[in-house]
C-alpha positions as CSV (number, residue, x, y, z in Angstrom):
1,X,-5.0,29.6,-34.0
2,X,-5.3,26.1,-33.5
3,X,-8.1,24.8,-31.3
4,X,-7.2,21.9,-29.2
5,X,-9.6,19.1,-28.8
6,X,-12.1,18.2,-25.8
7,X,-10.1,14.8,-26.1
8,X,-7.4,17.2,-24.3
9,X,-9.0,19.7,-22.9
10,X,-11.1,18.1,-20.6
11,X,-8.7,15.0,-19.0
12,X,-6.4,18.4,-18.4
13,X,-8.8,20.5,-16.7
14,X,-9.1,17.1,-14.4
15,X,-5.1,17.3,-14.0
16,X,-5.3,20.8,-13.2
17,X,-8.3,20.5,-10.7
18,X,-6.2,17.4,-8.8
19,X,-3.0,19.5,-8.5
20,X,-5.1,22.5,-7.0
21,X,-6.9,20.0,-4.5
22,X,-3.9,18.3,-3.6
23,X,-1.8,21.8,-2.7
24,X,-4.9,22.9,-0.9
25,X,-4.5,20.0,1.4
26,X,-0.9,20.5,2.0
27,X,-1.0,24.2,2.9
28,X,-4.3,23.2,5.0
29,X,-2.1,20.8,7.1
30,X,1.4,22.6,6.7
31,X,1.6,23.0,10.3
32,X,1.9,18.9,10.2
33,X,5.0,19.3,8.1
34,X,7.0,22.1,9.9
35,X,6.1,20.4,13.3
36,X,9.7,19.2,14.2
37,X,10.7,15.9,15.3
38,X,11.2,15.3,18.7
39,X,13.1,12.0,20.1
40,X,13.2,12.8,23.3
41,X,9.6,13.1,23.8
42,X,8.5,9.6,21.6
43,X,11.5,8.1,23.9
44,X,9.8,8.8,26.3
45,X,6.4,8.0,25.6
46,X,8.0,4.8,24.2
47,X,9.2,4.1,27.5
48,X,5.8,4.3,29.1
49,X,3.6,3.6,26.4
50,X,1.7,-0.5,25.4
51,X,5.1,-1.5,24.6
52,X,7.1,-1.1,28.4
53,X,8.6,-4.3,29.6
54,X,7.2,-3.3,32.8
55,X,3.8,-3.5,33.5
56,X,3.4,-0.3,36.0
57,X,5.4,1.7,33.3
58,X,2.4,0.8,30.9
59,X,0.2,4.2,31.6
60,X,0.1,6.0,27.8
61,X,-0.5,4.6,24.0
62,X,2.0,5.2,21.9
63,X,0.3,5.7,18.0
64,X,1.2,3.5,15.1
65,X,2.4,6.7,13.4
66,X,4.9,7.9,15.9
67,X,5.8,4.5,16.9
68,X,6.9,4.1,13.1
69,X,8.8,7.5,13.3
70,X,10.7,6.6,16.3
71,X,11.6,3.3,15.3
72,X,12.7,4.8,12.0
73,X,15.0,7.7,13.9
74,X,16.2,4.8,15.6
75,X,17.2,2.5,12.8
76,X,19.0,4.8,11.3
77,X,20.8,6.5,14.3
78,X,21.5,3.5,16.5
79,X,21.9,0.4,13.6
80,X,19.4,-1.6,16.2
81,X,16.6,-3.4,14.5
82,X,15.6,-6.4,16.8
83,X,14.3,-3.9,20.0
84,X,11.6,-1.8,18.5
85,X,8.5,-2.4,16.6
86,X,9.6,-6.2,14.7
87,X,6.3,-7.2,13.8
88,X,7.1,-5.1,10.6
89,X,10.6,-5.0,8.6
90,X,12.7,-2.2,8.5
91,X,12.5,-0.5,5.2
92,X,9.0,1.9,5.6
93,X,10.7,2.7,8.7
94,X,13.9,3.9,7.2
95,X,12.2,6.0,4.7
96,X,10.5,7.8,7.7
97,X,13.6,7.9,9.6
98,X,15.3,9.4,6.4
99,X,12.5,11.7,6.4
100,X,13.5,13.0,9.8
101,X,16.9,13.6,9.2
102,X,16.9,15.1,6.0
103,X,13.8,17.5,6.9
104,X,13.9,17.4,11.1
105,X,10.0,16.0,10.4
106,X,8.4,12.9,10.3
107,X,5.6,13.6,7.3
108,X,7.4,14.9,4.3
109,X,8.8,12.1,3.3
110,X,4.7,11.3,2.8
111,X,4.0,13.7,0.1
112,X,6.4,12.1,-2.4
113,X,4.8,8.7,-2.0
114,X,1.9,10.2,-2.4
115,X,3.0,11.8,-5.8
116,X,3.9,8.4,-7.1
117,X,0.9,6.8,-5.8
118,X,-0.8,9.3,-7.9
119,X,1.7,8.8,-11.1
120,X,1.5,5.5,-11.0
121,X,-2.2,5.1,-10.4
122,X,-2.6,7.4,-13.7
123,X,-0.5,5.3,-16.1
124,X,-2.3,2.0,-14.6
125,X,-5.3,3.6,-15.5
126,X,-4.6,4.7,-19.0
127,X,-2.8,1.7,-19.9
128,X,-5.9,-0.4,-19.2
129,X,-8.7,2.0,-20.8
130,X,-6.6,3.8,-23.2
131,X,-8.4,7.0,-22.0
132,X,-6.5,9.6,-20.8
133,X,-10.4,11.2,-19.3
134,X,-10.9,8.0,-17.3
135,X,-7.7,7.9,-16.0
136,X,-7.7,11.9,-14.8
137,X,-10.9,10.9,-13.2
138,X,-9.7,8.0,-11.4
139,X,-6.6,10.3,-9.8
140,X,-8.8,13.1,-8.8
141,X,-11.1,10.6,-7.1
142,X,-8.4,9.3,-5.0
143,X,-7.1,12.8,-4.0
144,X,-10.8,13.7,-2.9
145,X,-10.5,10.3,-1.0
146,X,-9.8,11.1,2.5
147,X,-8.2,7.7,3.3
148,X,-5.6,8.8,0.7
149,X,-5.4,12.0,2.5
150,X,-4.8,10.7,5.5
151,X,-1.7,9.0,4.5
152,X,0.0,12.2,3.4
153,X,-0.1,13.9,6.7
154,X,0.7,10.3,9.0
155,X,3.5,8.7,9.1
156,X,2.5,5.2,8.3
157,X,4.0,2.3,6.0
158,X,0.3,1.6,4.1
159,X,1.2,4.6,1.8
160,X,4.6,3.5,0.5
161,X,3.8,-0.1,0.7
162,X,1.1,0.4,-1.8
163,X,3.5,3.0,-4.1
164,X,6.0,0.0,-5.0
165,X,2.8,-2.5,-5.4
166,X,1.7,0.2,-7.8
167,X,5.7,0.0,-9.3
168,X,5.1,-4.0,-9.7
169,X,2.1,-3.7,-11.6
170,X,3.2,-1.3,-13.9
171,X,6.4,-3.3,-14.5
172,X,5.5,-6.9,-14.6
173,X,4.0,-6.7,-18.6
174,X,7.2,-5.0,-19.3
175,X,9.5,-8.3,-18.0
176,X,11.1,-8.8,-21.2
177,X,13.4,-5.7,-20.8
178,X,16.0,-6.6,-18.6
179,X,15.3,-3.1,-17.1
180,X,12.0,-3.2,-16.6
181,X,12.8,-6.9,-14.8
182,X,14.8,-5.2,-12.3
183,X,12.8,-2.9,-11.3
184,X,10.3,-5.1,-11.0
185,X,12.1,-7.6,-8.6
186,X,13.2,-4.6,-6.7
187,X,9.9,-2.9,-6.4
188,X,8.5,-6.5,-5.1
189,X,10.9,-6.8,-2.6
190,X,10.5,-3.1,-1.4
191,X,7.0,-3.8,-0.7
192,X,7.9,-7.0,0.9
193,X,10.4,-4.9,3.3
194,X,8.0,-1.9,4.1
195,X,5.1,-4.0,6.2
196,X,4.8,-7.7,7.4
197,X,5.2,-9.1,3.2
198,X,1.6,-11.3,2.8
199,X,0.8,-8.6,0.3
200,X,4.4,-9.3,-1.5
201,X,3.8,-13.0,-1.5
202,X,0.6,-12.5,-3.0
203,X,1.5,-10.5,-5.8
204,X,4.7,-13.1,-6.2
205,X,1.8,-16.5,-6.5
206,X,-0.3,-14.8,-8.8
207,X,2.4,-13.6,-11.1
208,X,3.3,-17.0,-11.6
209,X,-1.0,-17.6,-11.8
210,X,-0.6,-14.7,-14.7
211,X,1.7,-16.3,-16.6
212,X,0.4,-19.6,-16.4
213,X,-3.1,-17.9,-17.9
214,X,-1.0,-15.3,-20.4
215,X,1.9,-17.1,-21.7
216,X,1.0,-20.9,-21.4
217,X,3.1,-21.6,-24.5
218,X,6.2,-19.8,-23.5
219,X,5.9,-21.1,-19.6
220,X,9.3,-22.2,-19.3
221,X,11.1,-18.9,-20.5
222,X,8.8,-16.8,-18.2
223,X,9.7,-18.9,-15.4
224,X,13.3,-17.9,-15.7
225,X,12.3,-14.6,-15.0
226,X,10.0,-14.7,-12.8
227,X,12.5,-17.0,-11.0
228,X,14.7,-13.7,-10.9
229,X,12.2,-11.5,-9.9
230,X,11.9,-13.2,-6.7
231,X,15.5,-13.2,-6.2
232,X,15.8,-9.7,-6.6
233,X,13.3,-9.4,-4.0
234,X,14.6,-11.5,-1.6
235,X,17.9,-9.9,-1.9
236,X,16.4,-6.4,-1.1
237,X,14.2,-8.0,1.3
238,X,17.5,-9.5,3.5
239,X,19.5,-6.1,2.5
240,X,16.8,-4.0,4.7
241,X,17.9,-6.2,7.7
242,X,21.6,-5.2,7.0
243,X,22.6,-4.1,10.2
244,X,21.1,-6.8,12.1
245,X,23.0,-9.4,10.0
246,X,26.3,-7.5,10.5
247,X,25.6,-6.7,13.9
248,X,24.0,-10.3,15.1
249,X,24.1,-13.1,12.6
250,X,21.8,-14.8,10.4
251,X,20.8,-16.7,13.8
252,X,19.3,-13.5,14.9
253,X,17.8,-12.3,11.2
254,X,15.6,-16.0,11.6
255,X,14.4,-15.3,15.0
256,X,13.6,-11.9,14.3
257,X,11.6,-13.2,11.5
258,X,10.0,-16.0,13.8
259,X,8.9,-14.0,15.8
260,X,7.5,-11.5,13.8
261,X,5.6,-14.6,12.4
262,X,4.2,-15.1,15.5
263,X,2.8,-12.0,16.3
264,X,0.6,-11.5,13.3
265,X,-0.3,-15.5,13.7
266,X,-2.0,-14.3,16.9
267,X,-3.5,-11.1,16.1
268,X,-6.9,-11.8,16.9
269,X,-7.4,-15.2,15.5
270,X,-11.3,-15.1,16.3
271,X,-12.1,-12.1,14.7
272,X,-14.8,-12.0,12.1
273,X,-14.6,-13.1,8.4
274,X,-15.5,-10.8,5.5
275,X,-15.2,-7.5,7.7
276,X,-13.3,-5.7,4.7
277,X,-17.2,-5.9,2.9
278,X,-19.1,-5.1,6.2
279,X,-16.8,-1.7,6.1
280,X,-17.5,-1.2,2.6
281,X,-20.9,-1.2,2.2
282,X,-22.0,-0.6,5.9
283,X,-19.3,1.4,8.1
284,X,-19.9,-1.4,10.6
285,X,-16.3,-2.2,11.7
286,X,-16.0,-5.3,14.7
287,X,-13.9,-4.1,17.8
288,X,-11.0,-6.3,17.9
289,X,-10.5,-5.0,21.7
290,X,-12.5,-4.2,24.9
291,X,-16.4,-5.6,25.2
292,X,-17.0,-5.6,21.4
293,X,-19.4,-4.1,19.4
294,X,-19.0,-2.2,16.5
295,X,-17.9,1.3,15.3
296,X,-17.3,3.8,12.4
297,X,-14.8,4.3,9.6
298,X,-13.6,8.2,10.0
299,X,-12.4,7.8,6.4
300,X,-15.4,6.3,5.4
301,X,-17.7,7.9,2.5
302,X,-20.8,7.4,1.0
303,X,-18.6,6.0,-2.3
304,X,-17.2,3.2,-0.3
305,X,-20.6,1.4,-1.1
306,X,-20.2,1.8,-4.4
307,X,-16.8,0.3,-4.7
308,X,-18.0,-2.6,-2.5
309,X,-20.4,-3.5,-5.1
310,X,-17.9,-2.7,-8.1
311,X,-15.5,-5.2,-6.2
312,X,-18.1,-7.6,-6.1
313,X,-18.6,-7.5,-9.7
314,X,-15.4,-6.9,-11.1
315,X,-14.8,-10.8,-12.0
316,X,-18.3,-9.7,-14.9
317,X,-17.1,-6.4,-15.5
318,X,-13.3,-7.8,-16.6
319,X,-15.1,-10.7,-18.8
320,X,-17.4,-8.5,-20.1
321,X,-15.1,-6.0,-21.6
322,X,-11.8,-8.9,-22.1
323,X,-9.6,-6.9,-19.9
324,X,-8.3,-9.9,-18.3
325,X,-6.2,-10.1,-21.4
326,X,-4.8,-6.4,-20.9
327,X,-3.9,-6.7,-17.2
328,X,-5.0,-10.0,-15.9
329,X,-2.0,-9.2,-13.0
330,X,-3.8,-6.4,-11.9
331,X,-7.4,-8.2,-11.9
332,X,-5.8,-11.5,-10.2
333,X,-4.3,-9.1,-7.7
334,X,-7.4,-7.2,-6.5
335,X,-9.2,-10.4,-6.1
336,X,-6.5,-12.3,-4.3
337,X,-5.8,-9.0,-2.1
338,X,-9.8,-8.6,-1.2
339,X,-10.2,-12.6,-0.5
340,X,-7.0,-12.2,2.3
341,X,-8.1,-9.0,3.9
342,X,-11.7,-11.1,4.5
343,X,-10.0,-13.9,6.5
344,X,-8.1,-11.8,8.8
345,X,-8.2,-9.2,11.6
346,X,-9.0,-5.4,8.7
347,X,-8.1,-2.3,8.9
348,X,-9.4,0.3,6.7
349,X,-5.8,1.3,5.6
350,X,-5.4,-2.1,4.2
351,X,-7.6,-0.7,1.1
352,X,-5.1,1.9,0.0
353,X,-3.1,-0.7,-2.3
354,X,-6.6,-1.7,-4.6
355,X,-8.4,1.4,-3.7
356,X,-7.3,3.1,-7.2
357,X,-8.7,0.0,-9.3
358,X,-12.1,0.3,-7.2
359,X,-12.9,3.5,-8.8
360,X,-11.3,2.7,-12.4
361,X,-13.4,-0.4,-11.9
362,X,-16.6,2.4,-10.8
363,X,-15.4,4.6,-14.5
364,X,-16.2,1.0,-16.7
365,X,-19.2,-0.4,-14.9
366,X,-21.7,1.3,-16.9
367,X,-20.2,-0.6,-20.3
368,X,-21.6,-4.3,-19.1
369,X,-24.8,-1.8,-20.1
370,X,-24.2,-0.2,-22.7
371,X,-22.4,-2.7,-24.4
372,X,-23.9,-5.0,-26.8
């Protein structure tokens, strides 16, 4: 009988060990998955809640997650886009709302974008180390994580936002394949129609950064396609707003967008620069509301330090080991994402798109050691 090798045996026990965790969780919060929906009750909360056009009717606070739920159940069961929540577009929403109406609860739909997180974090990983034990590692650190967690029982846009980023990655190297190129400029637009799309137009300038750096000599043929990518993200980016465009106009699409604009122009324009590190390495996170001051991350663990500091030194880490020539997208993407969550109002959520690459980053730092 054949023996199978610690090269196997070991990144499967990791496998194994992450699927047990993760089912653990989900029976440990079932009762967050057979809850079932209620409109009538986030109607009304949404009718008295931060949001009321009246200011006597403002008396309760309406959460992000059930604000999302309601908007999606809304969306879908009205056509009406332009009345609730359109700070964000529609798409996260309509996944939520699709949620609700296949499975009469607003969470489920979370546990299969957090099984493609968890895919698509895997064959990141093990395409950039080749290491099928690095990459187990990496997924089993992210199910321990609890801001991971936390997505799959909430239902909240950061988790599927981040699944399609994940999509982009993956696909981008892959561009020459017509296939491969639509998925990309599908799974870019996606995650420019789930939350307000600065993350989107980040991954768009650097892929164009990335192909500057890769393919300097074949510029002009990888324009082409990046020029497509975009287009196919645009189009699914306008397609989300489909029922406001058939309903209103494009008049109404533009000031929908204006305004959405608008709101996260003034979210807090004073607030503190470089919070995103303060979190990391301190759970000391600024009040944006109220007298000030500061308070704690629930999510936050005692390996959040850590990745601050592998974040830090990434930039050495990828020079060190020349893996800005395997995945430079991926490295000029972490950066870029880390410099724009310093200059703006941070939520801890915000880390769930690079959070992943912290700890793969975490797996390679002892190599600018060990290597010669």
């Amino acid at each position: 009988m054949a023996i199978l090798p610690s090269k196997i045996i070991i990144p499967s026990i990791l496998l194994g060990l992450t699927c047990l965790f993760l089912i653990y969780f989900l029976w440990q919060n079932r009762y967050v998955y057979q809850e079932p929906f209620d409109a009538h009750r986030l109607m009304a909360l949404y009718s008295w809640s931060q949001f009321a056009t009246k200011s006597d009717h403002r008396v309760f606070t309406i959460s992000d997650e059930d604000l999302y739920a309601y908007a999606g159940w809304y969306y879908l069961t009205t056509g009406k886009l332009n009345q609730i929540n359109i700070e964000h577009p529609p798409l996260g929403k309509y996944f939520i709302g699709l949620s609700i109406l296949l499975f009469g609860n607003q969470n489920i739909g979370q546990i299969l974008g957090g099984i493609l997180f968890l895919i698509f974090t895997y064959l990141l990983s093990l395409r950039l180390t080749k290491n099928h034990l690095l990459a187990s590692g990496v997924i089993l650190a992210v199910v321990l994580e609890p801001l991971f967690r936390s997505q799959l029982t909430h239902s909240l846009l950061d988790l599927p936002q981040a699944v399609f980023i994940l999509i982009y990655l993956f696909a981008f190297s892959k561009i020459k394949h017509p296939l491969w190129l639509m998925v990309s400029g599908l799974s870019l637009g996606a995650a420019a129609a789930i939350k307000f799309p600065a993350a989107a137009l980040i991954l768009s300038f650097i892929s164009f950064l990335t192909i500057f750096y890769q393919k300097r000599s074949a510029w002009g043929k990888y324009l082409k396609r990046l020029l497509l990518i975009n287009f196919f993200a645009f189009m699914v980016f306008t397609l989300a707003y489909l029922p406001l465009l058939l309903s209103s106009g494009i008049n109404a699409w533009f000031d929908l967008l204006i305004k959405a604009s608008r709101m996260h122009l003034s979210h807090v324009p004073q607030y503190p620069k470089g919070v995103v590190f303060l979190v990391l390495l301190f759970n000391q996170w600024p009040r944006w509301w109220g007298k000030g001051g500061y308070q704690t991350v629930l999510e936050w663990q005692y390996s959040w330090p850590l990745l601050g500091v592998v974040f830090l030194i990434s930039p050495i880490l990828a020079i060190k080991n020349r893996l800005l020539t395997k995945e430079p997208l991926l490295f000029f993407f972490v950066w870029s994402y880390l410099i724009f969550l310093a200059s703006r109002l941070f939520f801890p959520a915000y880390l769930l798109p690079i959070l992943p690459f912290g700890f793969l980053f975490l797996w390679l730092t002892p190599s600018l050691f060990l290597r010669k």
